[in-house]
C-alpha positions in Angstrom: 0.0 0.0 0.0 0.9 3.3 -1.0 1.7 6.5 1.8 -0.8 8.5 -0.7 -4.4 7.5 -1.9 -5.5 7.8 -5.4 -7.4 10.8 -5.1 -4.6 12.7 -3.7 -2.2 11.9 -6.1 -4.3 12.6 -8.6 -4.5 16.5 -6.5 -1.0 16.9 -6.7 -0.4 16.1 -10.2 -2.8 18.8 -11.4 -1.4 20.7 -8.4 2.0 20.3 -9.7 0.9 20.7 -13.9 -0.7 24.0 -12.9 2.2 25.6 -11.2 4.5 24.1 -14.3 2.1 25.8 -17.0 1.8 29.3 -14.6 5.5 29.4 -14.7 6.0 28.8 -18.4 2.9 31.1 -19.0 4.7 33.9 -16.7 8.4 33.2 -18.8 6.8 33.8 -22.3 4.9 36.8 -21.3 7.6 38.3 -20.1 9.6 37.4 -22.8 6.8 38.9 -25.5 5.9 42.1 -23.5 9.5 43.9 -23.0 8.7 46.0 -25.9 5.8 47.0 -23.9 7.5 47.7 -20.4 10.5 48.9 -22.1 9.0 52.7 -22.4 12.5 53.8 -22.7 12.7 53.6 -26.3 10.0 54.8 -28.4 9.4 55.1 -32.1 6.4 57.2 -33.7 5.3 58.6 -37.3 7.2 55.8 -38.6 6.6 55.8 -43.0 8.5 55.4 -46.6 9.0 57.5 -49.0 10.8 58.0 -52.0 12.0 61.6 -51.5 12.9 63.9 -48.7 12.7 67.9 -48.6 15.4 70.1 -47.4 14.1 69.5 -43.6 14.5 65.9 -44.4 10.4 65.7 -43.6 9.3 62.7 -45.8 7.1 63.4 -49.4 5.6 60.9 -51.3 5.0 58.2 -48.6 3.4 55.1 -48.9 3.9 51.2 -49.3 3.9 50.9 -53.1 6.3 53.0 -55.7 7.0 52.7 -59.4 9.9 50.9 -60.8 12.6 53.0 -61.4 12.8 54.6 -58.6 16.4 55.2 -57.1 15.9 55.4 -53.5 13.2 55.0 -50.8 13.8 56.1 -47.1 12.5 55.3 -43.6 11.7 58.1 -42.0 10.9 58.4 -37.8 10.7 60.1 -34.8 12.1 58.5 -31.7 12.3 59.4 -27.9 15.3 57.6 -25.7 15.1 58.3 -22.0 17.7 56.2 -20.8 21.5 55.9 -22.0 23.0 56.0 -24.9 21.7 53.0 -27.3 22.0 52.1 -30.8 19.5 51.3 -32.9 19.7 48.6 -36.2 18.5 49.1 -39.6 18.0 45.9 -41.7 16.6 46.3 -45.6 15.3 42.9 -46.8 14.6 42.2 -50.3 12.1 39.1 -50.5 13.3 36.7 -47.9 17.0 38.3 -48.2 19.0 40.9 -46.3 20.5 43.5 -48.5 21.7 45.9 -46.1 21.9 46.6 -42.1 23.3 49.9 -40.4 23.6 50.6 -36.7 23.3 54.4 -35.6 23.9 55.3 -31.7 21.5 57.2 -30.4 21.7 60.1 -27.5 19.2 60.3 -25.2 16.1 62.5 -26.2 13.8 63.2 -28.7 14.6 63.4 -32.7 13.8 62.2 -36.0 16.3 60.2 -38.6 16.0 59.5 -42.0 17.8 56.2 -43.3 18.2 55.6 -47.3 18.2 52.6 -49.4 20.1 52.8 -52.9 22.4 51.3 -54.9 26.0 52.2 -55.0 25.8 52.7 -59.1 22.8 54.9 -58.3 20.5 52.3 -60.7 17.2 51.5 -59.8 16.4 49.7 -57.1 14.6 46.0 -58.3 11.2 45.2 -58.6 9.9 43.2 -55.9 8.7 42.2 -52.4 10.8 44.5 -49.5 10.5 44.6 -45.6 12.9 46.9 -43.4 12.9 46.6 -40.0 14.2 48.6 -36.7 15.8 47.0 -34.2 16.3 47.8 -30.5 18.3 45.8 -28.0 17.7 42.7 -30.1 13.5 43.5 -30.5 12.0 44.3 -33.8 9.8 47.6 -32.8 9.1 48.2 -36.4 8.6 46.2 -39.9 7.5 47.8 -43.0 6.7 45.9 -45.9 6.5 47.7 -49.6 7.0 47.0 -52.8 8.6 48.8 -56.2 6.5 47.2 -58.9 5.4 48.8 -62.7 1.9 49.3 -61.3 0.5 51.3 -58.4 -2.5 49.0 -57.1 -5.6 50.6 -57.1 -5.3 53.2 -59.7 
């Protein structure tokens, strides 16, 4: 015979599976909500656009431009209360990365304005793009946009 009856093993098993699935529960939401408890890093009017004026404010934003065009740029503002931090940059075209930057940022409040173009100054292909910014290894943004020879819609 058995120190325990049935019925109270049977307790502490679901006793013991609870605590198990509240602790793994508690790990992944942790986990997926430092982005959201993180309030030192902020990004805002985040958009793409294929030109910039002399104020570097973004014209002619949106998610879909016309082939030929020779450079697009991600434009945002962003507020950093804590120390000095860097931020990453990563262009994707389809499921491949074409280029990645890192920028340090000072604490504060400011906009940047980060360019994708060729070196020969050529088009930029046709296709399927995403960039994305990085913060201390989270993705706070992804954009996805595409160059194509039609503007859906119109």
């Amino acid at each position: 015979m058995g120190i325990m009856s049935r019925n109270g093993r049977v307790f502490l098993l679901l006793v013991v599976s609870c605590i198990v699935l509240l602790l793994g529960f508690s790990c992944w939401a942790v986990k997926h909500n430092r982005r959201a408890t993180d309030s030192s890093f902020q990004l805002e009017n985040i958009v793409l656009c294929d030109e910039v004026d002399e104020k570097l404010r973004p014209l002619h934003t949106g998610t879909q431009f016309m082939a030929g065009v020779r450079q697009l740029c991600l434009c945002f503002d962003y507020s950093l209360d804590s120390k000095r931090s860097d931020i990453r940059i990563k262009w994707y075209y389809g499921d491949h990365l074409i280029y990645s930057e890192v920028l340090l940022l000072s604490p504060g409040k400011g906009s940047k304005v980060f360019c994708l173009l060729r070196e020969d100054g050529s088009p930029l292909p046709i296709g399927m793009y995403d960039v994305q910014v990085c913060y201390e290894g989270t993705v706070y943004s992804n954009l996805n946009f595409e160059i194509s020879n039609s503007i859906k819609g119109e």
